[in-house]
C-alpha positions in Angstrom: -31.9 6.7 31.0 -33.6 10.3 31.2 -30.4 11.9 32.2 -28.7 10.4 29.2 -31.7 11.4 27.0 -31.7 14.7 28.9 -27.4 15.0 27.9 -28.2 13.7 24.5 -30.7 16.7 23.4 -28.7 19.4 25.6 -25.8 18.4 23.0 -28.1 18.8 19.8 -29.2 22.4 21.2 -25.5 23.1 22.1 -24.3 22.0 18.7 -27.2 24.0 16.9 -26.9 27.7 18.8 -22.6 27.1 17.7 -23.6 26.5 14.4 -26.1 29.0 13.9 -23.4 31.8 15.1 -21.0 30.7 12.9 -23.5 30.6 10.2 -24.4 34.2 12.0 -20.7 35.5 11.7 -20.3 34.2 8.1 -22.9 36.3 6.9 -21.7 39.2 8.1 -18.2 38.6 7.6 -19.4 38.7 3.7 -21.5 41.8 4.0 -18.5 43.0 5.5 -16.1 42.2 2.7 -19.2 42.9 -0.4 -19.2 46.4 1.8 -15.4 47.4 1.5 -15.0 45.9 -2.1 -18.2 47.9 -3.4 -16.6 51.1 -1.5 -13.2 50.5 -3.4 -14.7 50.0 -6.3 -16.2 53.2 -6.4 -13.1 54.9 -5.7 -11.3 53.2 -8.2 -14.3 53.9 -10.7 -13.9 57.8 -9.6 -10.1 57.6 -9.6 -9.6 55.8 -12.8 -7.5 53.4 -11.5 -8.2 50.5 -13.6 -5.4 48.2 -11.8 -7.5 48.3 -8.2 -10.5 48.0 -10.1 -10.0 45.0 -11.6 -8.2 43.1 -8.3 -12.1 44.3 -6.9 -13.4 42.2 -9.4 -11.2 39.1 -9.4 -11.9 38.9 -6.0 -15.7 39.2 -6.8 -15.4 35.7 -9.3 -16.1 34.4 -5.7 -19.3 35.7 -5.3 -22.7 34.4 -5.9 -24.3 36.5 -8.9 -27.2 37.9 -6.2 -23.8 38.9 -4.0 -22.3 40.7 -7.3 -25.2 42.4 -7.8 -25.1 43.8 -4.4 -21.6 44.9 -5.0 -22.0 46.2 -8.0 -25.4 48.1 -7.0 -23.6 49.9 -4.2 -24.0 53.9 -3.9 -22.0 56.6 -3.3 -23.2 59.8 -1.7 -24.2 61.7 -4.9 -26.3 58.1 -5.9 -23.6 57.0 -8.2 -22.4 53.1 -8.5 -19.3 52.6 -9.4 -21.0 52.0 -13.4 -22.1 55.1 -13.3 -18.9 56.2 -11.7 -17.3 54.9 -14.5 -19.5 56.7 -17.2 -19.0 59.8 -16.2 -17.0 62.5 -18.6 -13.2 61.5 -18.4 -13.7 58.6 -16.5 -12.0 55.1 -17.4 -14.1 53.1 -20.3 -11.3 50.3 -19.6 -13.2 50.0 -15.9 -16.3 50.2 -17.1 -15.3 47.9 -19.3 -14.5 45.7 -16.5 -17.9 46.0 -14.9 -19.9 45.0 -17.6 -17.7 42.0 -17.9 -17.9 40.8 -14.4 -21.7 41.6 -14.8 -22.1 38.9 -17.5 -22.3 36.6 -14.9 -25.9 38.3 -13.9 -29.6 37.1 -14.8 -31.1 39.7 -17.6 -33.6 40.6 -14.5 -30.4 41.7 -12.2 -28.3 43.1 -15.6 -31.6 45.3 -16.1 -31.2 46.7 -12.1 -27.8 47.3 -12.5 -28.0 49.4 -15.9 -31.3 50.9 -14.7 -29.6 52.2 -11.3 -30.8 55.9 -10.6 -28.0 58.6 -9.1 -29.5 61.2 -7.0 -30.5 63.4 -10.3 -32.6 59.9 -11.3 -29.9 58.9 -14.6 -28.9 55.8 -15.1 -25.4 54.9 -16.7 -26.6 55.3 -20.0 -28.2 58.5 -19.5 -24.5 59.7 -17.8 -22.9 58.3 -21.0 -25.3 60.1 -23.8 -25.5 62.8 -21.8 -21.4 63.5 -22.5 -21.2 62.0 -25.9 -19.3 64.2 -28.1 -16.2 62.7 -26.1 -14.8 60.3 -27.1 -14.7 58.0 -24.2 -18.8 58.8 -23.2 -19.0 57.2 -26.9 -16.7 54.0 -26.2 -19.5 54.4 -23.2 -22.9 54.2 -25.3 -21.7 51.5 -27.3 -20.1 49.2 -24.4 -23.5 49.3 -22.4 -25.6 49.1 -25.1 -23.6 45.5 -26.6 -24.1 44.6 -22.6 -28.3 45.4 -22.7 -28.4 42.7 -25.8 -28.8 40.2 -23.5 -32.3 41.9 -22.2 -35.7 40.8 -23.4 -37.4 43.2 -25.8 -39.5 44.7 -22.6 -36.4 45.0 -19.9 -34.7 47.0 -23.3 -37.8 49.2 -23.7 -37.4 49.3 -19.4 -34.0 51.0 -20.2 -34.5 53.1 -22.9 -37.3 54.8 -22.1 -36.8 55.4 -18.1 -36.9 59.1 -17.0 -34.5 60.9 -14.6 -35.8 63.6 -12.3 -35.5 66.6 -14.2 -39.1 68.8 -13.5 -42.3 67.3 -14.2 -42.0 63.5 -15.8 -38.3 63.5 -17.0 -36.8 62.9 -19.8 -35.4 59.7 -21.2 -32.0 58.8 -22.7 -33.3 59.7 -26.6 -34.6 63.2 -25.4 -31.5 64.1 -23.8 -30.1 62.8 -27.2 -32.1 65.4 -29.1 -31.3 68.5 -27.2 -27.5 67.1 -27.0 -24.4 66.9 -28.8 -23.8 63.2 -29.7 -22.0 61.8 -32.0 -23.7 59.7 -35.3 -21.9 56.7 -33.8 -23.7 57.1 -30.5 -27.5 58.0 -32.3 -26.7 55.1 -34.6 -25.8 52.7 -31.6 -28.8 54.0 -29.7 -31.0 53.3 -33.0 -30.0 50.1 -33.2 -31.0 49.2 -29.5 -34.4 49.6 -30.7 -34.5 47.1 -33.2 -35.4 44.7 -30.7 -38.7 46.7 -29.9 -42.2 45.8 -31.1 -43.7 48.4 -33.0 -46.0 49.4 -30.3 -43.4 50.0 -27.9 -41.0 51.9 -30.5 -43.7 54.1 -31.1 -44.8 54.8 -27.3 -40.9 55.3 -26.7 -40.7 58.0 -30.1 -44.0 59.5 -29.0 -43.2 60.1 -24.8 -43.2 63.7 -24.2 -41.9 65.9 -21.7 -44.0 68.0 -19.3 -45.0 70.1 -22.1 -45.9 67.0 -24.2 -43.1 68.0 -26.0 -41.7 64.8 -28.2 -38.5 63.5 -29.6 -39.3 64.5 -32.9 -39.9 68.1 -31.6 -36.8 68.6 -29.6 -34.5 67.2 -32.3 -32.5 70.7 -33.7 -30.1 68.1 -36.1 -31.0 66.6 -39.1 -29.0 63.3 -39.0 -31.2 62.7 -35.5 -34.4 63.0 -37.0 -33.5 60.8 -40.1 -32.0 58.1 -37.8 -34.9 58.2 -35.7 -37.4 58.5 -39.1 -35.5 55.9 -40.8 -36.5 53.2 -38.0 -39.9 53.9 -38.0 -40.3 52.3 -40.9 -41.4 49.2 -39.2 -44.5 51.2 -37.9 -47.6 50.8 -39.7 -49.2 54.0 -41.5 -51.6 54.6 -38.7 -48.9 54.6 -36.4 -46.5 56.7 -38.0 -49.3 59.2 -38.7 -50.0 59.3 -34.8 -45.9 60.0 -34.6 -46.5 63.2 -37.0 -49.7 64.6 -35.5 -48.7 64.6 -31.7 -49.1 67.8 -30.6 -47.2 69.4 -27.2 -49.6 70.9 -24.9 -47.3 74.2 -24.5 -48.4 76.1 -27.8 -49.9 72.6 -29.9 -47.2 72.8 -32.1 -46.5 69.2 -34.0 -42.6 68.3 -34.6 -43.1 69.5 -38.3 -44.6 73.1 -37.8 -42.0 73.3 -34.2 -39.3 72.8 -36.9 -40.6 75.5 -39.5 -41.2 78.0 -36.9 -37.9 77.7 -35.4 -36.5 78.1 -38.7 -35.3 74.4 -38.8 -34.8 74.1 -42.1 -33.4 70.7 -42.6 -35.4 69.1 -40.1 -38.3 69.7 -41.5 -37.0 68.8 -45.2 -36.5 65.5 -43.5 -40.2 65.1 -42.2 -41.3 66.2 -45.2 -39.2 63.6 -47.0 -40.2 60.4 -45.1 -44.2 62.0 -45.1 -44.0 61.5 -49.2 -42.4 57.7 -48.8 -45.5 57.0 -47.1 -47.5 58.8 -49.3 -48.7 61.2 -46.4 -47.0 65.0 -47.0 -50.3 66.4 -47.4 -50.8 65.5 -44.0 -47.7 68.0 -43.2 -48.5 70.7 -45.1 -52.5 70.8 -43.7 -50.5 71.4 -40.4 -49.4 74.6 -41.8 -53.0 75.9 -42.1 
């Protein structure tokens, strides 16, 4: 009776230890496989070859989304996934395309990761894609990861729009890199309109973020159609608010975005501060800057 007891248990342990190294080489076999396919992936991102990419992403249907994630989420040597890969100046918008349909599968939490990915220089794919938008395919760019972010909560969006990269001091976000750029009205617009979403506190803590100079949005912005976009959706602000967006000061030489543009001979920028000041009934507060 004890030896067949004794045979009876040796069997269980036997059967568990074969199990648990099968269940052992399962696990890596995927790693293995979420490994290569994130690997190709990038190199079909950084090739353009939108055919490979998307057999990469049939395949990854199979996966679980926490396993997509992983796949997607993968790095290159310069810090680049393949998203970012794909956003990139005369890359493939068709593969990015791709990605941010495969990624639909993803909880907002994990979409947030995925568009909130730092390279090496600390940009995320949006930040790549503003940061080339006066061509043509970095503005099919903006808009196709900006209709993916919908899907965010109004806190993961303000997460994504006001991250920094790792340029000196505290970095810039994707709307300063905006102001000293040369994107289109279709990409500022698009970018505007990703803010709509925002509570008024967080639109103005994302309008008012400086650089390490405490320099603003507002200050940086040299084009006029910039600062009216940006003007136009502060209208949601309350008075208060939008007199704290006006005043900020930078802590290089206290200039205010108003008296930055009149000294740098910024003509229509400042028209258009002085234009949304009198909607609100505030231009004098303007004008006492200049004393």
């Amino acid at each position: 009776m004890k030896m067949r007891l004794f045979m009876f248990f040796a069997s269980i342990l036997l059967f568990k230890n074969a199990w648990t190294k099968e269940t052992e080489t399962i696990q890596v076999t995927e790693e293995a496989i979420i490994q290569t396919n994130s690997i190709n992936l990038i190199k079909a991102a950084q090739d353009c070859s939108v055919e490979n990419a998307n057999e990469i992403l049939k395949i990854a249907e199979q996966l679980t989304p926490e396993q997509l994630l992983k796949l997607l989420n993968t790095k290159n040597y310069n810090g680049d996934t393949a998203l970012q890969c794909a956003c990139h100046e005369h890359r493939s918008v068709d593969i990015l395309s791709s990605i941010l349909k495969a990624a639909q599968r993803l909880t907002p939490a994990q979409l947030l990761e995925l568009l909130n990915a730092k390279n090496n220089q600390g940009k995320n794919a949006l930040m790549l894609a503003v940061y080339g938008a006066y061509s043509l395919d970095n503005v099919a760019a903006v808009h196709a990861l900006l209709n993916a972010a919908q899907s965010l909560t109004p806190q993961q969006t303000f997460q994504l729009l006001s991250a920094r990269d790792f340029q000196l001091g505290v970095g810039d976000n994707v709307f300063m890199m905006a102001a000293v750029g040369h994107p289109s009205i279709e990409t500022i617009n698009a970018m505007i309109k990703a803010t709509e979403k925002l509570t008024p506190d967080q639109l103005l803590k994302l309008f008012n973020a400086g650089d390490r100079h405490g320099t603003t949005i507002l200050m940086m912005a040299k084009k006029r159609e910039f600062v009216e976009a940006i003007l136009k959706s502060t209208e949601r602000l309350t008075t208060n608010q939008f007199l704290e967006l006006l005043n900020a000061k930078n802590n290089h030489d206290g200039n205010t975005a108003f008296t930055r543009a009149v000294y740098w001979g910024h003509k229509s920028v400042a028209i258009a501060l002085l234009e949304a000041a009198k909607k609100r009934n505030v231009s004098d507060t303007l004008l006492q800057q200049l004393n």
